[in-house]
Kinemage of the C-alpha trace (Angstrom):
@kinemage 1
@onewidth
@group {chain A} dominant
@subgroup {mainchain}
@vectorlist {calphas} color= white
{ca unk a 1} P 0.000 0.000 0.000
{ca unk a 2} L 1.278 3.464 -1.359
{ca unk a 3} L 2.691 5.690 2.189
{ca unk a 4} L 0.366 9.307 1.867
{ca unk a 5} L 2.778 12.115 0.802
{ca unk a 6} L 4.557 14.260 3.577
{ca unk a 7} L 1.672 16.891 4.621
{ca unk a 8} L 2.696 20.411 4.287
{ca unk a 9} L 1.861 21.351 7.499
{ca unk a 10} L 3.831 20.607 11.257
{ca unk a 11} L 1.001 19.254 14.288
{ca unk a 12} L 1.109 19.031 18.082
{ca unk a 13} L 0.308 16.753 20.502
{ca unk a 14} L -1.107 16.409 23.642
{ca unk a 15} L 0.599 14.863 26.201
{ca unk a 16} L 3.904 13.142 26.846
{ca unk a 17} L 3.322 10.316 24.862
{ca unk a 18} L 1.220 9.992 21.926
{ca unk a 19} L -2.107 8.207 22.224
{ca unk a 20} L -3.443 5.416 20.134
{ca unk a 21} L -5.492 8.072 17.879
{ca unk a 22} L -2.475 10.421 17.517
{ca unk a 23} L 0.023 7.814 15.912
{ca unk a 24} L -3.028 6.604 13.792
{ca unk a 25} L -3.236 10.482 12.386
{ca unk a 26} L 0.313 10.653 12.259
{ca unk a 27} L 0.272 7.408 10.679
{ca unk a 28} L -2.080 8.658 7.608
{ca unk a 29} L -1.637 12.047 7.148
{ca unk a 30} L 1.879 11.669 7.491
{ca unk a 31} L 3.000 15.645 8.638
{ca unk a 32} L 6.186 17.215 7.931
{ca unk a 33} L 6.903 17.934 11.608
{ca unk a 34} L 6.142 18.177 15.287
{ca unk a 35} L 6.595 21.223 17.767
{ca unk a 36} L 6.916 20.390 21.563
{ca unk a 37} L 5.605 22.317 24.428
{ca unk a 38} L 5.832 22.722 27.572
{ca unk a 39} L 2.676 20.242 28.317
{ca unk a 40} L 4.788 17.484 26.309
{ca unk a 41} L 8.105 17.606 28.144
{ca unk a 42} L 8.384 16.001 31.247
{ca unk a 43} L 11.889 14.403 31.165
{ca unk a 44} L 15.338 14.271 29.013
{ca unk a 45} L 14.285 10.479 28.828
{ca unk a 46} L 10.675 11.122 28.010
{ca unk a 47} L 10.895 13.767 25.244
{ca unk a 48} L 13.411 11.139 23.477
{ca unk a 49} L 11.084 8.093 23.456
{ca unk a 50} L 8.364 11.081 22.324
{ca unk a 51} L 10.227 12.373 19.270
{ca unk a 52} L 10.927 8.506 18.203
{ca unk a 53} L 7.839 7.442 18.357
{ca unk a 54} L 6.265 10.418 16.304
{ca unk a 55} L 9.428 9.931 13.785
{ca unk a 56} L 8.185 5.587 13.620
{ca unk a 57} L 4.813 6.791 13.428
{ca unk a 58} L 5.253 8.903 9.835
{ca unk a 59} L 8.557 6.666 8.847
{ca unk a 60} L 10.761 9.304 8.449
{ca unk a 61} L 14.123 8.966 10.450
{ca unk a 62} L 15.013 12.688 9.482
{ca unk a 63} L 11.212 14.086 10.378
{ca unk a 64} L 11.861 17.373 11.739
{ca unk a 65} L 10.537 18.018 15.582
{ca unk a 66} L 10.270 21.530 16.805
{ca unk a 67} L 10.609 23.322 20.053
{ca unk a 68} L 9.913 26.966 20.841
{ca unk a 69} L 13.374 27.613 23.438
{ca unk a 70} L 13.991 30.788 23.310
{ca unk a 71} L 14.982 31.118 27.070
{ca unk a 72} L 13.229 33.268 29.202
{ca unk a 73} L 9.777 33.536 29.311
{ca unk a 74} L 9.569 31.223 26.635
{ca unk a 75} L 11.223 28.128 27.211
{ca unk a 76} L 9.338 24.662 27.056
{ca unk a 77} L 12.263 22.520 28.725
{ca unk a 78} L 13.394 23.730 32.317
{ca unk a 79} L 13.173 24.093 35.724
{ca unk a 80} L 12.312 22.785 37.704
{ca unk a 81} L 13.341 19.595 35.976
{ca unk a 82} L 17.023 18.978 37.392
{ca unk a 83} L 18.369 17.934 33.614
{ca unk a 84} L 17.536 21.333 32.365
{ca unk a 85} L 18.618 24.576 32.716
{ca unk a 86} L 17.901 28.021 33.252
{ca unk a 87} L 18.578 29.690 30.004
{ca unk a 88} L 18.356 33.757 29.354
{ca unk a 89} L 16.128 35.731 27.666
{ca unk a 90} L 17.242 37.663 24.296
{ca unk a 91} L 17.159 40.831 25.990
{ca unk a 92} L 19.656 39.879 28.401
{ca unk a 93} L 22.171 39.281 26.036
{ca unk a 94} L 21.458 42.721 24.504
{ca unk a 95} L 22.374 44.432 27.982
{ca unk a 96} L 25.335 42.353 27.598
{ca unk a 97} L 26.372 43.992 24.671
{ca unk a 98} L 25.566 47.110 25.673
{ca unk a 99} L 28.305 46.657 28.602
{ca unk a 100} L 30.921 44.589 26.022
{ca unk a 101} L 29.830 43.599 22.468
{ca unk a 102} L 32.539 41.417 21.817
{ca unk a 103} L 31.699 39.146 25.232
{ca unk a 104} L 27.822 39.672 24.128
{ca unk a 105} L 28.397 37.787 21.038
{ca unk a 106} L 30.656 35.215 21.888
{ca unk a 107} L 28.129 34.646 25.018
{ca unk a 108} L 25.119 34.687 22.826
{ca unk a 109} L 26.668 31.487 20.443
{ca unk a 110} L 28.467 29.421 23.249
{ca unk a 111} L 24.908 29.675 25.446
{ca unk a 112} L 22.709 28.675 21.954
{ca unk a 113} L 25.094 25.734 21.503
{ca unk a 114} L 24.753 24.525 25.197
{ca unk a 115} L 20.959 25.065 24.572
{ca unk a 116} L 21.296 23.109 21.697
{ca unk a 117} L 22.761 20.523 23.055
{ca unk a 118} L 19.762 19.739 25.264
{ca unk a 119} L 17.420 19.715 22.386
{ca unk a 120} L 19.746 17.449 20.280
{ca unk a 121} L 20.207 15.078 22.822
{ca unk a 122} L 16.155 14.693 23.029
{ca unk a 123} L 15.956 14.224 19.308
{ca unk a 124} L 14.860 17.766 18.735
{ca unk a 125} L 16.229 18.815 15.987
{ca unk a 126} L 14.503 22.682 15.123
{ca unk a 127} L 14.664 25.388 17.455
{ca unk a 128} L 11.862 28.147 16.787
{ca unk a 129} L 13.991 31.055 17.375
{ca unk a 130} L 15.961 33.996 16.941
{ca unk a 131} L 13.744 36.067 17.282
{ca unk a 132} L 14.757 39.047 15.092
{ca unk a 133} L 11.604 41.670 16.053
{ca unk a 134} L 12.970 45.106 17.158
{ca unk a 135} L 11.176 46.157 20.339
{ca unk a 136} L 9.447 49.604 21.087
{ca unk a 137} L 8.335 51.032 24.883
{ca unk a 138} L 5.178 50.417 23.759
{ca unk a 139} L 6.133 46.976 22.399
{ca unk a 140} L 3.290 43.813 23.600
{ca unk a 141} L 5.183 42.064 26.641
{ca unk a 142} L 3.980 38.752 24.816
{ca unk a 143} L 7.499 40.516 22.558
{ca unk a 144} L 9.312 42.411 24.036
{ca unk a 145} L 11.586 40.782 26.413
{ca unk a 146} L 11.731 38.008 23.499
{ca unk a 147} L 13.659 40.806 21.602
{ca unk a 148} L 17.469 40.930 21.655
{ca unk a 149} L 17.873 44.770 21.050
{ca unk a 150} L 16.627 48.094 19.460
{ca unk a 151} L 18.775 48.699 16.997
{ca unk a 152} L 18.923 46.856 14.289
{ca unk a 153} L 22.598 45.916 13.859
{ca unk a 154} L 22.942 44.919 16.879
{ca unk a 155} L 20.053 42.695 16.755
{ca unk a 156} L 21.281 41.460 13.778
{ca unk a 157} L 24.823 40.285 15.595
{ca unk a 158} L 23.362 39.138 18.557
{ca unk a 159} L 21.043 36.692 16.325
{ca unk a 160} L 23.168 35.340 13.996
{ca unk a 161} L 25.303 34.481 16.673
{ca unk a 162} L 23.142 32.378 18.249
{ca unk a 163} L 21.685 31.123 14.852
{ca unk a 164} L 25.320 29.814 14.820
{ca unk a 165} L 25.252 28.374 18.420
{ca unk a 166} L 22.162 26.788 17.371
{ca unk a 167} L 23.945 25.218 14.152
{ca unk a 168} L 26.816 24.289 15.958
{ca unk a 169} L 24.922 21.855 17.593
{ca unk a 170} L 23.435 20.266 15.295
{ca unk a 171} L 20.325 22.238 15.364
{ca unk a 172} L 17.840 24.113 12.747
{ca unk a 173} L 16.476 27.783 13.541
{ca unk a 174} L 13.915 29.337 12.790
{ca unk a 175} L 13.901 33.322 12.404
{ca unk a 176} L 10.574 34.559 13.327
{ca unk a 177} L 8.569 36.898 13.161
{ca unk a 178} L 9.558 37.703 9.563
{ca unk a 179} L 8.893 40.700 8.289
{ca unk a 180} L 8.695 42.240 11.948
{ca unk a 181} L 6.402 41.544 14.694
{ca unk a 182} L 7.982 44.447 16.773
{ca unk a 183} L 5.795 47.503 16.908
{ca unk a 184} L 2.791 45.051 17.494
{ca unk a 185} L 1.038 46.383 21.239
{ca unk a 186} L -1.190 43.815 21.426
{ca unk a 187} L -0.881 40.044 22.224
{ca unk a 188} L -1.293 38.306 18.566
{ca unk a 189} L -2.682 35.268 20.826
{ca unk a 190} L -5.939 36.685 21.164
{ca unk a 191} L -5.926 39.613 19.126
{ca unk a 192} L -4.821 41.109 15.302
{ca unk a 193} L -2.104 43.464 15.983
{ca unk a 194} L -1.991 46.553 13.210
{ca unk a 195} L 0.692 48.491 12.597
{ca unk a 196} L 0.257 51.775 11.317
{ca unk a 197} L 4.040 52.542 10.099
{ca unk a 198} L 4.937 53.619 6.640
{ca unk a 199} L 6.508 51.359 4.411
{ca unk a 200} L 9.695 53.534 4.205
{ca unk a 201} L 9.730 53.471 8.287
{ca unk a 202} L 9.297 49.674 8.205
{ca unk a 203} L 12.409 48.993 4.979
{ca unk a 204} L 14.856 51.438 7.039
{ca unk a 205} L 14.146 49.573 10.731
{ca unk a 206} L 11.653 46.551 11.210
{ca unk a 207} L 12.856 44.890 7.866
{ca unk a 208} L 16.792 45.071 7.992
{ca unk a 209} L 17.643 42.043 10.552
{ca unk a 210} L 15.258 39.860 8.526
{ca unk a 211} L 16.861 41.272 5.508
{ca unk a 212} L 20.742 40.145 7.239
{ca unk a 213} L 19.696 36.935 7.918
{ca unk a 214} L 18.177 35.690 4.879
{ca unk a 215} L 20.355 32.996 4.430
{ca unk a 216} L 18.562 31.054 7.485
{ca unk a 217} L 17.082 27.607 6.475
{ca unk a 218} L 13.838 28.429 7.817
{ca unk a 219} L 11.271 31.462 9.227
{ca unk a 220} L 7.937 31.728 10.446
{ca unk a 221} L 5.943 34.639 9.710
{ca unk a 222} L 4.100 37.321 11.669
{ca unk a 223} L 0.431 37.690 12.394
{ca unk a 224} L -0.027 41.037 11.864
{ca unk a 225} L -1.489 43.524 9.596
{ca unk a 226} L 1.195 46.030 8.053
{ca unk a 227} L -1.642 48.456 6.861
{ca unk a 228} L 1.249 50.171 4.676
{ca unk a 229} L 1.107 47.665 2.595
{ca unk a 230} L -1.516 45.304 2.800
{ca unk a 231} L -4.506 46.483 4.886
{ca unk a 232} L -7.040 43.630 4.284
{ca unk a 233} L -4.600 40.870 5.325
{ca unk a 234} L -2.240 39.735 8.114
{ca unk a 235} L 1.044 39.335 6.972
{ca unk a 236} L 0.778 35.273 7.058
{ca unk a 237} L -1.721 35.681 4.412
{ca unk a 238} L -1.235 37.921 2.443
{ca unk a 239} L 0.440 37.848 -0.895
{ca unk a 240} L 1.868 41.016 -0.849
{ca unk a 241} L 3.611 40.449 2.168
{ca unk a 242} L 4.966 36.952 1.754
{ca unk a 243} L 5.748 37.454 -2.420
{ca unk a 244} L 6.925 40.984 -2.592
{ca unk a 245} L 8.383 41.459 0.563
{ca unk a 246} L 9.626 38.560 2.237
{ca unk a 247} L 10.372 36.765 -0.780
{ca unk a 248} L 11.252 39.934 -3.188
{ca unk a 249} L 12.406 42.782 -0.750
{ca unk a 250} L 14.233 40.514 1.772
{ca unk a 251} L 15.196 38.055 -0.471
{ca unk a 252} L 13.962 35.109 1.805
{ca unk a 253} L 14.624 31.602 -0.214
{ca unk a 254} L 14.138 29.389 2.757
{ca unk a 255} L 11.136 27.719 3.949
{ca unk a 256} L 8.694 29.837 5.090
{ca unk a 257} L 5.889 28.531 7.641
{ca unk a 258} L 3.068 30.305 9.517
{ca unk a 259} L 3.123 31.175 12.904
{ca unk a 260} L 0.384 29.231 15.211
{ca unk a 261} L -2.516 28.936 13.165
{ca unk a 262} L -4.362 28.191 16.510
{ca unk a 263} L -3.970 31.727 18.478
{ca unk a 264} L -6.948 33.988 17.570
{ca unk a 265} L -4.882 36.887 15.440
{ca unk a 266} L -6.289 34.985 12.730
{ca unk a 267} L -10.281 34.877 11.710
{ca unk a 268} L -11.776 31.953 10.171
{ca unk a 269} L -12.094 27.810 10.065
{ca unk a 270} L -9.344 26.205 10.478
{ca unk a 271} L -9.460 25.266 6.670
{ca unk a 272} L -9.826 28.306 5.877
{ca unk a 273} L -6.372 29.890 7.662
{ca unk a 274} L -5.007 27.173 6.419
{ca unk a 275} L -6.137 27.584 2.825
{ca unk a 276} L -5.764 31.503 3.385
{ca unk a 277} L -1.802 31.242 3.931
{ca unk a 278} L -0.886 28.421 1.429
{ca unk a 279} L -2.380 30.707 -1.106
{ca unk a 280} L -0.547 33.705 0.142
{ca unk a 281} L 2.665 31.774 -0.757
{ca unk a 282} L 3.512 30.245 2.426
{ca unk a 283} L 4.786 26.763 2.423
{ca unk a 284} L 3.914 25.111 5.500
{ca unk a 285} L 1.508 25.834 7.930
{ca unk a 286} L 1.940 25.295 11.953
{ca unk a 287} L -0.820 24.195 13.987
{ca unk a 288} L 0.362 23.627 17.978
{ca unk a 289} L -2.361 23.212 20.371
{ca unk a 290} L -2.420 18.968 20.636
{ca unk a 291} L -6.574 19.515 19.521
{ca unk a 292} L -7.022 16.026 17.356
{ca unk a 293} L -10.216 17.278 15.330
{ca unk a 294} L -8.228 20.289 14.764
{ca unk a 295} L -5.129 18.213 13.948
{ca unk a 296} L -7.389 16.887 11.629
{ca unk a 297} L -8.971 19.605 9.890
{ca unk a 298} L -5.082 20.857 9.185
{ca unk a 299} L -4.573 17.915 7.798
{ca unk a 300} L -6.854 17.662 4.781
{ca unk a 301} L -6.494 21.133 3.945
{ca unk a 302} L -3.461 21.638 3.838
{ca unk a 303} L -2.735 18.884 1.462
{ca unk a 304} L 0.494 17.350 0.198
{ca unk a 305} L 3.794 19.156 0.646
{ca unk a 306} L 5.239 19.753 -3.191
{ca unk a 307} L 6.726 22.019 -6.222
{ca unk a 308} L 8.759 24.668 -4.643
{ca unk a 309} L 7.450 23.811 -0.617
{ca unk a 310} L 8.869 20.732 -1.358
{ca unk a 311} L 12.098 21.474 -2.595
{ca unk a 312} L 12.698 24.342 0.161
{ca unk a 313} L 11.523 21.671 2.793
{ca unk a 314} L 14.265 19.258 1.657
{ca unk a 315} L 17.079 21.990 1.327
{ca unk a 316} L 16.267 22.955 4.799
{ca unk a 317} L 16.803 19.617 6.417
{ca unk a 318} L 19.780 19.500 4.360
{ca unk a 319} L 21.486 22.377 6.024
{ca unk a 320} L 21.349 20.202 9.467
{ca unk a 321} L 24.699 18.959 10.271
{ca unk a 322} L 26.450 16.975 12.978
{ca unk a 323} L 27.305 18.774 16.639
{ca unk a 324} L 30.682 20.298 16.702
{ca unk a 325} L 32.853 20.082 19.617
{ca unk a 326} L 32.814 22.537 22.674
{ca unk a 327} L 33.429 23.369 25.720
{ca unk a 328} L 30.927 23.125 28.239
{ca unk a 329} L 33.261 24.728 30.833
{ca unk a 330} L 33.002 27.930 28.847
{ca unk a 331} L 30.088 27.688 27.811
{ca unk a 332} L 28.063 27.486 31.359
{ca unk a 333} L 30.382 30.188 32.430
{ca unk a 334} L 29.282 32.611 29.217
{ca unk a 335} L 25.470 31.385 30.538
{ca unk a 336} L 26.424 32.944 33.977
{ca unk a 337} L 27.699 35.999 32.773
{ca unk a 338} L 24.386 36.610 30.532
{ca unk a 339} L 21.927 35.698 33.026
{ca unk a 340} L 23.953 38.491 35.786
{ca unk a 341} L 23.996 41.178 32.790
{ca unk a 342} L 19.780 40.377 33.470
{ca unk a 343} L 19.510 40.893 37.145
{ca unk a 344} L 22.072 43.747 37.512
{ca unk a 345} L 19.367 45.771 34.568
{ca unk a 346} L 16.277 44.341 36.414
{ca unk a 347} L 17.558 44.969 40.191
């Protein structure tokens, strides 16, 4: 019997281990990927019989699994589990580099390989960060603090630095929230942010990390509405966004996926977003929140992964490469220094 094509979307799950109906629906519609979160990772030991038996499951050895660890308030594997650590948030490496940018950066990649090894060593193999937004005072805390700094070249090092930690160990990123989530001042869980900037104010300042980092295998894209250039539409679906500026402007040639299809930004069935962004030009759409019927619904519309999905798909897992050596020593020292550069700015 003929195996259903690799879906062109990445699912959830519910629970530490999969249930009988889950690895039936991973079984036959066969998704590109899984994300983690926090209610799915109990254990080192756990999360690595989890991630096998969703890779069995589809019968892909190389199936991607996902994890949002940014550090900080967002980080799905940590205390209090002993195994894991504490790991910064972005911002604290950008007070870092206010103080020394030089110790900032080399910080920023030896802490995103120590991350990295974590993730590796659970079988997760695509971290769901930098995070490349450029935060405002008015900037949503759901953002802000996930931000590394204000200015854009500095953002720019501080993230491809620990793109490169990420890499180092044998991990995937993902920049997000491409083309700029950072003047959004409301929560794009449960509502539609808008931003109100001109174009020219969004090319010369939201746009340029996005722009330096290009090169990165993979991105997820914003749910917001950039009224300068496409009112009507968030920016996950709307052709103008994804074709002539994330694809065009910014030259993005990786894979591009959405961000959570489940959080309320976005209006609709869930056929519907998902139809909505695939025609936009996205190729792959996320869906996170473990819901089967939901899982479901993703499922048939989003259809088989193919043409130029496809292709950017496979280049993307390509780029994935074997950890390099480290040292952990230096590493967990670097950590230290980061996470005192973000008490000294909070005390």
């Amino acid at each position: 019997m003929a195996r259903t094509p690799v879906g062109a979307f990445i699912s959830g799950c519910s629970g530490y281990a999969l249930s009988d109906a889950e690895t039936a629906f991973f079984k036959k519609a066969n998704p590109w990927g899984l994300i983690l979160f926090k209610r799915n990772c109990e254990s080192p030991s756990q999360v690595k019989a989890l991630t096998a038996a969703f890779r069995a499951a589809v019968g892909r050895k190389d199936a991607p699994v996902f994890i949002d660890q940014e550090g900080g308030r967002v980080q799905r594997m940590g205390p209090p589990v002993a195994e894991w650590r504490k790991f910064p948030a972005a911002e604290d490496y950008g007070r870092l580099y206010q103080a020394c940018p030089l110790h900032a950066l080399r910080a920023t990649r030896l802490v995103a390989r120590l991350l990295a090894a974590d993730l590796e060593a659970a079988g997760i193999t695509v971290n769901c960060a930098p995070v490349l937004d450029l935060p405002r005072e008015d900037t949503t805390p759901a953002i802000a603090s996930r931000t590394f700094h204000a200015r854009p070249e500095a953002a720019l090092a501080l993230a491809r630095a620990y793109m490169d930690g990420l890499m180092d160990g044998g991990v995937l990123p993902v920049i997000k929230h491409i083309p700029g989530h950072g003047r959004a001042v409301v929560d794009s869980h449960y509502d539609l942010p808008v931003i109100k900037a001109s174009r020219s104010e969004l090319e010369a300042h939201d746009f340029q990390p996005f722009a330096g980092l290009s090169a990165c295998p993979m991105a997820m894209t914003a749910h917001v509405v950039l009224e300068a250039i496409d009112a009507d539409h968030p920016a996950t679906q709307s052709k103008r966004v994804v074709r002539d500026v994330i694809r065009k402007q910014l030259g993005y040639g990786g894979l591009l996926m959405t961000d959570d299809l489940s959080m309320k930004a976005l209006s609709g069935t869930m056929a519907e977003k998902v139809r909505a962004s695939l025609d936009a030009g996205v190729d792959m759409v996320l869906h996170c929140n473990g819901v089967l019927p939901e899982m479901e619904e993703v499922a048939a519309a989003a259809g088989p992964l193919r043409g130029k999905a496809l292709a950017r798909a496979k280049a993307a897992l390509r780029a994935r490469r074997k950890p390099l050596p480290y040292d952990e020593k230096v590493a967990l020292r670097d950590l230290e220094a980061v996470l005192k550069a973000g008490v000294k700015a909070t005390a």
